[in-house]
C-alpha positions in Angstrom: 0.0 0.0 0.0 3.0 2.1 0.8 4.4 1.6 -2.6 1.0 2.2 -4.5 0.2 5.5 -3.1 3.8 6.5 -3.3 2.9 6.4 -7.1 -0.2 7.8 -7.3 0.8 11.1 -5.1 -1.3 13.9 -5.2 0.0 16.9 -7.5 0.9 20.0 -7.1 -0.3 22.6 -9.1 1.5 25.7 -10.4 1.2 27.7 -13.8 3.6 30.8 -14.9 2.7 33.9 -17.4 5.5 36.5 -18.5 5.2 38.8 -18.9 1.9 38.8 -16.4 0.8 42.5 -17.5 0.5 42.6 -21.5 -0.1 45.4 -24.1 -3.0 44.2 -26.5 -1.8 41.4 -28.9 1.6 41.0 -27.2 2.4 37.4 -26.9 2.9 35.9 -23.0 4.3 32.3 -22.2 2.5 30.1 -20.0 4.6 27.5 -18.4 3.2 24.6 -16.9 5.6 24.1 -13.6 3.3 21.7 -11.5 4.8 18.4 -9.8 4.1 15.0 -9.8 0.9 15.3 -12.4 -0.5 13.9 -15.7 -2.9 14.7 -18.2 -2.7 18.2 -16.9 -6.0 20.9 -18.3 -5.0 24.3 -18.8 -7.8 26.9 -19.4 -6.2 30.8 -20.3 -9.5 32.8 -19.0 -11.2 33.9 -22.0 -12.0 30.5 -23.5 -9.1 28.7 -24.5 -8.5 25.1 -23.1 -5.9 23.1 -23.5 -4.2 19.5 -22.4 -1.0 18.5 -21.9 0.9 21.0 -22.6 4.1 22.6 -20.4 4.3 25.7 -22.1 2.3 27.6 -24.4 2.9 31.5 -25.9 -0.6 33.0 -26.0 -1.9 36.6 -27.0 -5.2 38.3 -25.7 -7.0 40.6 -27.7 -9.6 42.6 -25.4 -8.4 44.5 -22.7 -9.3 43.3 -19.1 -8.0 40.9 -15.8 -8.2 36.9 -17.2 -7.8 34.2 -15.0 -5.2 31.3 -15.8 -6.2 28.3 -14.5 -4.3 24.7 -14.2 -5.6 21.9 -13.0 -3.1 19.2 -12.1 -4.1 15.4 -11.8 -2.4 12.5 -10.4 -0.9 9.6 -12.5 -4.3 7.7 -11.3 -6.4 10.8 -12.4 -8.5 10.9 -8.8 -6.1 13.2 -7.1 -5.8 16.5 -8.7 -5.1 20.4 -7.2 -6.0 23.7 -9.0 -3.8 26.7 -9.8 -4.5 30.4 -10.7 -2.4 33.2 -12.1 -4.2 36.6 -13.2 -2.6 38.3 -16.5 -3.8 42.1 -17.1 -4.5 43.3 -20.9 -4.1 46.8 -20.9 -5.5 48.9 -23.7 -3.1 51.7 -25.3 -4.0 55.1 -24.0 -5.7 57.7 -25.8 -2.7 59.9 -26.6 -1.1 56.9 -28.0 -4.1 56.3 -30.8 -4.0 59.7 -31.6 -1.4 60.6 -34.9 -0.6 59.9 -38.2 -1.6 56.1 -39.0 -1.4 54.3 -42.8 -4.1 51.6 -43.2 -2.1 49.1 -45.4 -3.5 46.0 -45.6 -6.9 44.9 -45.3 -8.1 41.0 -44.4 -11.5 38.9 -43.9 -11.2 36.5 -41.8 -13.7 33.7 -41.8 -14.9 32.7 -38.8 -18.8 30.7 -38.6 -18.2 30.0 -34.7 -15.8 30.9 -32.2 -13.2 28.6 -30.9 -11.0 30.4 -28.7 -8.1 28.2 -29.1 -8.1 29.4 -32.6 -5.6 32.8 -32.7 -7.2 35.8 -34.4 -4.8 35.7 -36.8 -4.6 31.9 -37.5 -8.6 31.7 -38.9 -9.3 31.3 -42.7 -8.2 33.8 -44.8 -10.8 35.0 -47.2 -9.3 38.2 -48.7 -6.1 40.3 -48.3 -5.4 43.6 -50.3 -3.1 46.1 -50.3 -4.2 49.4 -49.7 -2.6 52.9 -49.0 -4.6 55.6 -47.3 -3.7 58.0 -44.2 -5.4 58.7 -41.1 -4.7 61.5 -38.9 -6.5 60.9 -35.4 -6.9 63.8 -33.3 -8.9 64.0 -30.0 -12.6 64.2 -31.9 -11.7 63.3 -34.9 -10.2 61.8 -37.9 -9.0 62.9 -41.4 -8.8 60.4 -44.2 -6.2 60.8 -47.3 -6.8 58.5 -50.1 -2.8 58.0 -50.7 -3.9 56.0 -54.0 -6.8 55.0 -55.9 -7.4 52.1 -54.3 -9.4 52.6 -50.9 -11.1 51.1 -48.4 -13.1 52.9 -45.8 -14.4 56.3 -47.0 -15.1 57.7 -50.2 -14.3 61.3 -49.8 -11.1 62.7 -48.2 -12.8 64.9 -45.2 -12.6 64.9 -41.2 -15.4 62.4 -39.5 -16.5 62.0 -36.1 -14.1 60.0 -33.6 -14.4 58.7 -30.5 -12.4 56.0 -28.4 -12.6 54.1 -25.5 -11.2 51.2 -24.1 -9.6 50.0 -27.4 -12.7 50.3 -28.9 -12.4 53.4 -31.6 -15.7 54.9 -33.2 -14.9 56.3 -36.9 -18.1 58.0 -38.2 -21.0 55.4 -38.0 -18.4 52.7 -37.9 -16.7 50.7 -34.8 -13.7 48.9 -34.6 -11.8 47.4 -31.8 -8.1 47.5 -31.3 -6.4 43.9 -31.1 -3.0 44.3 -31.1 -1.1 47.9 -30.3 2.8 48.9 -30.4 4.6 52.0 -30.6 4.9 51.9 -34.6 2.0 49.6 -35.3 -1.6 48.8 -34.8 -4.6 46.5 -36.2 -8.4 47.6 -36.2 -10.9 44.0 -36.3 -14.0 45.2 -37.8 -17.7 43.4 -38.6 -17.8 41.0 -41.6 -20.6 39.3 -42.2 -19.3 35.6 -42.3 -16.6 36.3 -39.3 -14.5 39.8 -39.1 -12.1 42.2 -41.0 -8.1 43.2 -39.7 -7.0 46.2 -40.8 -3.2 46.7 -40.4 -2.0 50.2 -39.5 2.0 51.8 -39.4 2.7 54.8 -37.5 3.9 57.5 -40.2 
């Protein structure tokens, strides 16, 4: 008896992000540092679940606290202990948005359910163009320059309406969250009727 619970001892949990405070779309590692377990579940918060796996590099795309979650089993599976690590998505200020952006490409993404295991960036690709126009994004509102013939958005050059909040930008009488942000780049996802659009943005 000695010898059989000695091999079936109960686990210990433990589960790792880092960074543990993320800027939208920035990839974290989760490491999967629990003892003596098997057939471990790991579940990243927003919808994700995964098994057996001792590390995987993840990316959130709305802004917000998420629980991590691993639950640890023993090698008999009717032991098991429960770790939790909170990661922080922080949406790029206001001040940050506001500038001289160029909208560059443009994608529809297909998407007929959600599987959050499924990266943003990893569904079907429908369409992908390459566009050139310029927005400059003050605090109320935005100026569109069609750098080219080919555009997207707007069909006159002129000033609209802008508003944004928590990554979520209003352009006019459209919306578009923020997914991913960094100092020289930003992407917009947008409505599309069979899943969503990305629209791909440098810093000029």
């Amino acid at each position: 008896m000695v010898l059989s619970s000695a091999c079936n001892r109960k686990p210990l949990s433990c589960v790792e992000a880092s960074p543990n405070t993320v800027q939208l779309g920035q990839e974290t590692v989760i490491t999967d540092c629990s003892e003596n377990s098997f057939n471990n579940e790991l579940k990243t918060g927003e919808g994700g679940n995964f098994s057996n796996i001792t590390s995987k590099t993840w990316s959130y795309f709305r802004p917000g606290t998420y629980n991590i979650s691993l639950k640890a089993f023993s090698k008999r599976g009717n032991k098991d202990d429960t770790y939790y690590q909170n990661i922080h998505v922080v949406p790029p200020d206001s001040n940050k948005v506001k500038g001289r952006w160029r909208l560059t490409t443009f994608e529809q993404r297909e998407q007929l359910f959600v599987d959050y295991s499924i990266n943003l960036f990893e569904n079907p690709l429908i369409l992908r163009d390459t566009l050139d126009e310029t927005y400059t994004i003050t605090g109320d509102s935005l100026f569109v320059k069609h750098d080219t013939e080919s555009f997207l958005l707007f069909l006159n050059e002129y000033a609209i309406d802008y508003d944004y909040q928590n990554a979520t930008i209003q352009a006019g009488e459209s919306f578009f969250e923020i997914v991913l942000f960094e100092d020289t780049r930003m992407v917009w996802k947008g409505s599309y009727v069979k899943g969503y659009s990305l629209l791909y943005l440098s810093r000029v």
